[in-house]
C-alpha positions, 0 to 999 in steps of 0.5 A: 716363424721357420722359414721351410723352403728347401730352395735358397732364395734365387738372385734373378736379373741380377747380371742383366741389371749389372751390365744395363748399369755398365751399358749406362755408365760407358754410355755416358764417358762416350756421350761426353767424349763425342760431345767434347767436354772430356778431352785428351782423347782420340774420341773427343770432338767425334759426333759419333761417338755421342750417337753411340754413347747416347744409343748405349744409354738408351739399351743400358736402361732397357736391360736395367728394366728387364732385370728389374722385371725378371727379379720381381718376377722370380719373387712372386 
């Protein structure tokens, strides 16, 4: 069959779900730095940085799952 749509296919949450995937990975460096298990840093050792690191993951899957939404949403 002929595909007539005039529009191209629309790439919907595509940056929110690369930024939630960026927010997770960053998270995560910080998560273990403030926990200690990657040392050599000013961060290391710093509880902080592990509640920061940790709250960063937490909105980096949010915004994976909102991306997610968002594409399935634009294909319907």
């Amino acid at each position: 069959m002929v595909n007539n749509e005039t529009e191209p296919p629309r790439l919907r949450g595509w940056l929110t779900m690369s930024l939630g995937l960026l927010a997770v990975v960053l998270g995560g460096v910080w998560t273990l730095q403030g926990l200690d298990y990657l040392g050599d840093s000013l961060m290391s050792g710093q509880k902080v940085w592990a509640a920061v690191g940790g709250t960063l993951i937490v909105v980096g899957l949010l915004l994976i799952i909102l991306g997610m939404r968002r594409r399935s949403r634009g294909q319907g």
